[in-house]
C-alpha positions in Angstrom: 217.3 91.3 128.7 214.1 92.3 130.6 211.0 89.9 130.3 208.1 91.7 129.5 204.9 90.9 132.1 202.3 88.6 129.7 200.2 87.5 132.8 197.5 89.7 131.5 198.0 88.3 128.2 194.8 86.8 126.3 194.3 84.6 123.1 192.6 86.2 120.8 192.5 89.6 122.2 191.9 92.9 120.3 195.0 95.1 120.5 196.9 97.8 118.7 200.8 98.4 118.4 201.1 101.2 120.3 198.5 103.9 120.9 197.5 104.8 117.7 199.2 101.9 115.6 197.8 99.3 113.5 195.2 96.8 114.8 195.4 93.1 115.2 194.7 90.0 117.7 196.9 88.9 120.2 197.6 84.7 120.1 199.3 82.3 122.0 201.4 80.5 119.7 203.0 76.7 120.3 207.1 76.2 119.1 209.6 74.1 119.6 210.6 75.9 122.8 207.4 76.4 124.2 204.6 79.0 124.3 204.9 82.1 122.8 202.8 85.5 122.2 202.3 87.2 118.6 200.1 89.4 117.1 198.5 89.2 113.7 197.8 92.8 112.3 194.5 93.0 110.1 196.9 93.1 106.9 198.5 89.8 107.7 201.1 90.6 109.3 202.6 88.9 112.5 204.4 91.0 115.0 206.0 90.7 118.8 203.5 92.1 121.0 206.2 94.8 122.2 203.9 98.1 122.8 200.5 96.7 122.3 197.2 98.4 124.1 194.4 96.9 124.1 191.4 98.3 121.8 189.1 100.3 122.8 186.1 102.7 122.0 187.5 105.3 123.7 190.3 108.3 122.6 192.2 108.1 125.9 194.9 105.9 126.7 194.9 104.5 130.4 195.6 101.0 132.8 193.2 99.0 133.5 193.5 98.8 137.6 192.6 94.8 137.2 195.2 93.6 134.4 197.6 96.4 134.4 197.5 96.6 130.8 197.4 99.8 128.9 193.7 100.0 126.9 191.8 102.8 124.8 189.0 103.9 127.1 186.8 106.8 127.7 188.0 109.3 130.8 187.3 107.5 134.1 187.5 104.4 133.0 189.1 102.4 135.7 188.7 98.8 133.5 189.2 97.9 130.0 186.6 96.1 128.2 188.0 93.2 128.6 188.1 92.7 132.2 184.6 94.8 132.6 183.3 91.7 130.5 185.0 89.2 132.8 183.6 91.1 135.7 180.5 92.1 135.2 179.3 89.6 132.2 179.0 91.3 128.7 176.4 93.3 127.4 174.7 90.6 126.0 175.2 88.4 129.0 173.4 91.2 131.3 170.2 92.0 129.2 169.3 87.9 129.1 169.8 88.1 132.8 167.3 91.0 133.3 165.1 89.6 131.1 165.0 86.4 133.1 164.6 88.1 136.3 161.7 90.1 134.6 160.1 86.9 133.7 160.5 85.6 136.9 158.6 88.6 138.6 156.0 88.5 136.1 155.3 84.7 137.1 155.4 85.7 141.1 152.9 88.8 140.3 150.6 86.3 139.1 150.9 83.4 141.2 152.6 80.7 139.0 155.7 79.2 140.6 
């Protein structure tokens, strides 16, 4: 039996069984025998993670170069959305920092430390 790779793996990640499957979060479940991966679809149900890509806004399915899993991105992607986030801080994350540095400037331009 061949162990599938879950060093990628993330709780409460936003995945699909297989390309164009049905949606659902990825969790890291506790048992008797240890930790174990599943994935609740949006209709209840829990599945094995076998297949799962990670969702995406984008139509074409690719690997992300960091976490080798398979994600829904645009062409030329190199990341999934994910890992970009983890990178490069999300969206959010990046507009409070350029508004801090703007704020910053605008107290050097007029002399206030």
């Amino acid at each position: 039996m061949t162990r599938r790779d879950e060093s990628a793996f993330r709780h409460g990640l936003r995945v699909r069984i297989g390309a164009n499957g049905p949606k659902g979060k990825l969790f890291k479940c506790q048992g008797q025998r240890g930790p174990f991966w599943k994935v609740k679809l949006q209709n209840g149900e829990w599945v094995w993670p076998d297949g799962i890509v990670i969702d995406g806004a984008g139509t074409h399915l690719q690997h992300c170069l960091d976490c080798r899993l398979p994600f829904m991105g645009d062409v030329g992607d190199l990341l999934c959305k994910p890992c970009q986030d983890d990178t490069f801080g999300t969206d959010e994350q990046r507009a409070v920092a350029a508004r801090d540095v703007s704020f910053q400037r605008h107290r050097m331009r007029h002399g206030r430390p």
